[in-house]
Structures are given as C-alpha cells and as structure tokens.
Residue, then its C-alpha position, 0 to 999 in steps of 0.5 A: x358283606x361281614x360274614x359274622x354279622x350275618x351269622x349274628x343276624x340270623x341267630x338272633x332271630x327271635x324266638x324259634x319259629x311256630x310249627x306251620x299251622x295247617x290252616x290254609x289261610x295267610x295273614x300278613x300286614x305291618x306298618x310304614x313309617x313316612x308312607x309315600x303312598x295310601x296302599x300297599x298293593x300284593x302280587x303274584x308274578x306281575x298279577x294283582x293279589x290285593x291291595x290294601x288301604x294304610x290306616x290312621x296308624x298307617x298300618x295295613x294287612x292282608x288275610x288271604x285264603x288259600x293261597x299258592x306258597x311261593x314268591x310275591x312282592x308287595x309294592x308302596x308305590x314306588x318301592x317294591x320287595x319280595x315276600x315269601x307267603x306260605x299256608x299258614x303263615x301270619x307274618x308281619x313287617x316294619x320299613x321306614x321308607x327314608x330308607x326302604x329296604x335298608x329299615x324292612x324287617x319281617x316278624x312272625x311265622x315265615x320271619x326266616x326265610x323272608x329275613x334271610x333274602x331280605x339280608x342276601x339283597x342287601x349284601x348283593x347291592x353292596x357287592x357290585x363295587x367289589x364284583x366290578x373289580x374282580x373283572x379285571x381278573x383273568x376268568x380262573x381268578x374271577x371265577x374262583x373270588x365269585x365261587x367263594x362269595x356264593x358258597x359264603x352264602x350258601x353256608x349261611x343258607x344251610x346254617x339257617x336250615x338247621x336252625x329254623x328248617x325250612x320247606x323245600x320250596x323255600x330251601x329251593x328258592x332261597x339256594x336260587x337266589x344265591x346261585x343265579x345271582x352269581x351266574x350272573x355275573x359270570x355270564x357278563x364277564x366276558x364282556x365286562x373283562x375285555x372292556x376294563x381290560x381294553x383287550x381286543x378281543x372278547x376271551x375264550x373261555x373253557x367248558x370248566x368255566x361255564x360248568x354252572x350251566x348244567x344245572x340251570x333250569x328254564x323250566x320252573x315256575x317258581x322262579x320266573x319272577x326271582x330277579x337274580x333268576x330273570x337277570x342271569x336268563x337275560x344275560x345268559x341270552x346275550x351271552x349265548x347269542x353273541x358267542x353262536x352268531x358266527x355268521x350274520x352278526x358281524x360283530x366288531x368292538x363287542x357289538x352286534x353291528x347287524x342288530x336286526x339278525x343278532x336279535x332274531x337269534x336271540x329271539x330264536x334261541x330263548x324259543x328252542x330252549x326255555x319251556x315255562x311260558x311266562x319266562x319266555x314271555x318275558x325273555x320275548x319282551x325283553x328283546x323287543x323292548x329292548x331292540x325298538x327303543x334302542x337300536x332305532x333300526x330302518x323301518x324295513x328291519x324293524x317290519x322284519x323283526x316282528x314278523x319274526x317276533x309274532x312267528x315265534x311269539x304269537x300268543x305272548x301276553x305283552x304282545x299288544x304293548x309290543x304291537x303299540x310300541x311298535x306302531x309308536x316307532x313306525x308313526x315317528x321315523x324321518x319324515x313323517x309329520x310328527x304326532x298330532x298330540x295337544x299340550x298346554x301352553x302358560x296360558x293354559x291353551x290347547x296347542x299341537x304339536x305340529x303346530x309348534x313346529x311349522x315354519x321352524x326348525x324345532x326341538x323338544x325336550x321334556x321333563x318333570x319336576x319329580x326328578x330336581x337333578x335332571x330338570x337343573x342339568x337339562x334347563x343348564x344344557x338349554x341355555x347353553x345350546x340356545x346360546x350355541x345353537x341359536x337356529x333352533x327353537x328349543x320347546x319344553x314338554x312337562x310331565x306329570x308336574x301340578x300346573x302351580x309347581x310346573x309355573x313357579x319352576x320355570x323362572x326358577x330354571x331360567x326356562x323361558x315360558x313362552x316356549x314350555x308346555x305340559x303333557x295333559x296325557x301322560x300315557x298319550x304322550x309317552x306312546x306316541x312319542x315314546x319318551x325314553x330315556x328322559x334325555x331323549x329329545x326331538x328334532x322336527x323342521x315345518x311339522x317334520x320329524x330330523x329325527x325322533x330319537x335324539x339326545x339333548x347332550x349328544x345330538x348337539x356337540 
C-alpha cells in the first residue's frame, strides 16, 4: 500500500464529520451500479437484520431503531462487506459491482471508520504477494518487515483519530483489524517458512517472537465476526495444536498423520481457552467442517470424533448441520449402495442414481455453468479419460444451470447427452453427496460406492 495515498485519502475525506446525533435510530442506504441481485440484505454476526428491495433507481435503504453499535456486513448477493452502524448514524454508500469492493465508497455520518476499514481491506489483498515473500525470512527478519506494515497502519489509524475522533468501539475494532490481521500471518509462518525453505524441520521459535499473544483476547463479542479476528483464531489453533501435540499426532513432513487425536486436541484446546460462545462455536464448526470433508478418516474414527465433539460442544448452534454432514459421510463410505438421489436425463426422466451405476463400473462428476472455466477444464479431462480409461462410464450431474443453458452446453462441451443429468435438488444432492470441491468426483461399480471422495484429476493418472 502507498502510505501517502493513503494518508491523502483519509484527509480528503469530505468535510468534517457531524456530532453523533443522539437519536437512537440509523439510517443507511445507497445505490448499486449493475446490481447483481434484487436485495440488499444486513447482518449481525450471521443473523438476519433486514433486507431491502433495489428500487427502479437501484437504490435502497435501511432505517433501523435502536440498534447494538458495532460490526455488520451487508451482503448483494454474491458480495458481501462489512459496515460499522452506529446510534445515530445516517451513512450512505456507492459500489459498482464490476469492481466490487474496489468501487464502495461510504458518505455521511459514520463515513470514517467505514472508509478507513473499507481502505486496510484493500491494502491487506494487495499485500499477500509481498507477505508470501517474506516467508523466506528467518522468523526475527519476518517479524520485523510484518511489525513495520501494522505500525504503518496503526499511525494512519491514530492520525484518523485526531482528525475525526472516533468512539471507542470503533478505535477498538479498527486497532483489531490491523492487529489480528498481522497475527495472522505470524501464526502461519512456521509452517509457510519450512515449506518455501524445504527445511526438514519446522523452526523453534522464541517466547519473543510469540510475544503478540498476550494481548490477545478470546473473550470479546465484539470482534467474533471481524475476519482478521476468526482468521488469526483459526490459525492460532492449529499452531498451538501442532506445537503441543508431542504425543499422538505422529507428525511428519508438517502433517498430523493421525488426524483423528490431532483434531480432538484442536477441539479440546479451543474448549479450555475461548469464553465467547459464538467464537467457540465457530472455531467447533470449523474443525469438524474441516476434518469430515477433508481427511475422509475410517468410519470408526469419524464416530469417535463426534462423540468427542458433541461432549465438548453439545449445545453448539451449527450442531445439526454438523450431525447432517456427518450422516452424509457415513451414508457414502466403501461399499454401501450409493444414495437413492433422482436427476433428470436429456429427456427429461426421473433417473436414480444407483440405477445409472448397475452393471457398470461408473464415475460422476458434476458441474455448473456458473463456473466457464471449470466446466472447459473438466469436459477436456473427460475426454481424455474416456479415451485413457475406457472401462469406465463417465456421467455428468449438472447443477443450478436452467434446462435450456444446461442443453445448449453440452454439444458446445463435447459432452455426450446420453451420459449427462441434472440436480432438480440442489440442496438434496449436496448433502447426501456432499459435493465438495467441485473436482470431486464418484467412483460407483453395480450400485456400490469405490469410493465417494474422489478427484476427477487425481483419481486417474
């Protein structure tokens, strides 16, 4: 980030901000540009506030009574970004989505701090290049290069404070910010630096260098939706996981062989020391999340796993999207007759799955059309392994594409309609199959799951 056009940015702000009104209420609107949705649609946390409907002028507006000051974001699907709302704020926005966050600029009464962040987003994208060449570095050099990029920002926070002095939530949230996104990057570097480096071993690091974490908070609503925040907690946990599990874990080349005790610690860890509720919450959800989609453990392991996660987590507000996802993964293991899900052929027949697989050894695939470059990449790679691999049916399950788009596709793709479907049920489809990533693919023979998490560039060499 050009530190002077940064400070030129904040000075130019315009005109001086208005005394907080003491009215409880807030107001805030604004206009998209190429709106790529009919609504604009407020949260607190991952709560619903409001949502309002573009008009003609494709403007829209929210006029809230008293409101809790602090963090929301506003989602036009599918962008999302934050806004900082306070009592008597009357704040209003301009974006283009062509260039989403790149266009948003925020006016009126609360304009300050909602530029302020809006700019340390932007300048934290840009930096990622320059951060991942500071990996390299041995961990004094590293630390002093990231120390120096969060003090830039802190003086431009604390300039911005005399000029237009800000609440103490917001100097609060703002400082946060800066400061976990930093953290961040200090809590990776251990493991980003022995992988750059091809070291063999992952570096010892002093007391000095982890000397941030004193100040670091796990109990403070506040900031439980600030992504620098939930970022630094995610990589704080695996830092600290990795570095206590001396026993257990056998870990070797960077990775936690034994998935099933390392994510239990994790789970055990985040459970002894962070307080907020909805931070743990989160933290729980992202470890299970994490460990069912990723690891694709026996099913004995995965039992043990949530039993441990529901001991520690029993009233978690993700916990029935975790129990589903969990069914999910136990309906699909080796040998068991995949899912009796119904997609629809060219002809527009109801067929099962299962049906699709008897008598053949099968793999599916799937795809949208709202993605052009993974649906070129993946109808190339089909043809080749059609070619390559010829004992093999290769079967193309669409989703969310109109039937029209989805037909006039597949000649374009080469794909051969005899052999592609669509997903009537998104929703259905993704949690019985639970499709992710996209390069995910199935591997059935006579109505029998291979093996359920493939990957249609990997499985076949």
């Amino acid at each position: 980030m050009n530190k002077s056009l940064l400070y030129l940015f904040l000075f130019l702000l315009a005109g001086c901000s208005e005394s907080k009104k003491n009215s409880p209420n807030v107001f805030f609107g604004g206009e998209i540009v190429n709106p790529t949705s009919k609504h604009v649609v407020l949260y607190k946390g991952d709560v619903v506030i409001d949502s309002s409907a573009l008009d003609a002028n494709n403007r829209f507006s929210f006029k809230l009574d008293s409101i809790e000051d602090g963090l929301y974001h506003f989602k036009h699907a599918p962008e999302l970004q934050y806004v900082y709302l306070d009592k008597g704020d009357s704040l209003m926005l301009r974006l283009n989505t062509v260039d989403f966050d790149e266009s948003l600029v925020f006016s009126g009464t609360g304009e300050e701090i909602n530029n302020f962040m809006l700019e340390i987003f932007l300048a934290n994208e840009g930096e990622e290049y320059l951060i991942d060449q500071y990996y390299l570095l041995d961990a004094e050099d590293f630390s002093r290069k990231v120390d120096s990029l969060q003090q830039m920002k802190l003086d431009l926070l604390n300039d911005l404070n005399l000029e237009f002095p800000l609440t103490k939530k917001e100097m609060e949230i703002a400082t946060a910010d800066v400061v976990y996104n930093y953290a961040k990057f200090k809590e990776r570097y251990p493991f980003k630096h022995k992988r750059l480096s091809k070291e063999k071993t992952v570096p010892k690091l002093t007391k000095e260098y982890y000397a941030y974490r004193k100040d670091l908070t796990y109990n403070n609503k506040d900031l439980t939706y600030l992504r620098p925040y939930y970022e630094f907690m995610v990589n704080h946990f695996g830092n600290l996981s990795y570095m206590s599990c001396t026993h257990g874990c056998d870990i070797k080349d960077n990775m936690a062989k034994n998935h099933l005790h390392f994510n239990k610690h994790k789970l055990k860890l985040i459970d002894s020391l962070v307080i907020e509720k909805e931070l743990k919450d989160n933290l729980f959800r992202n470890v299970a999340v994490d460990y069912l989609l990723k690891v694709h453990d026996t099913e004995e392991n995965i039992n043990i796993f949530m039993e441990v996660f529901h001991a520690l987590s029993g009233n978690n507000k993700h916990i029935a999207e975790i129990d589903d996802l969990y069914e999910g993964i136990k309906n699909i293991q080796p040998n068991k007759r995949i899912p009796e899900i119904k997609v629809t052929n060219f002809n527009g027949d109801k067929v099962s799955l299962p049906s699709i697989s008897k008598d053949r050894k099968t793999v599916f695939y799937f795809w949208s059309a709202a993605n052009k470059k993974h649906l070129n990449d993946i109808s190339k790679r089909i043809r080749y392994l059609t070619q390559q691999e010829p004992s093999y049916t290769y079967v193309g399950i669409n989703v969310e594409t109109n039937l029209d788009e989805w037909k006039s596709l597949l000649p374009m793709e080469g794909l051969d309609a005899e052999n592609q479907y669509r997903a009537d049920n998104f929703e259905e489809l993704t949690k019985a199959l639970i499709v992710y990533p996209m390069n995910k693919c199935i591997i059935a023979e006579n109505e029998l799951i291979v093996d359920a998490f493939g990957d249609i560039y990997r499985s076949f060499k």
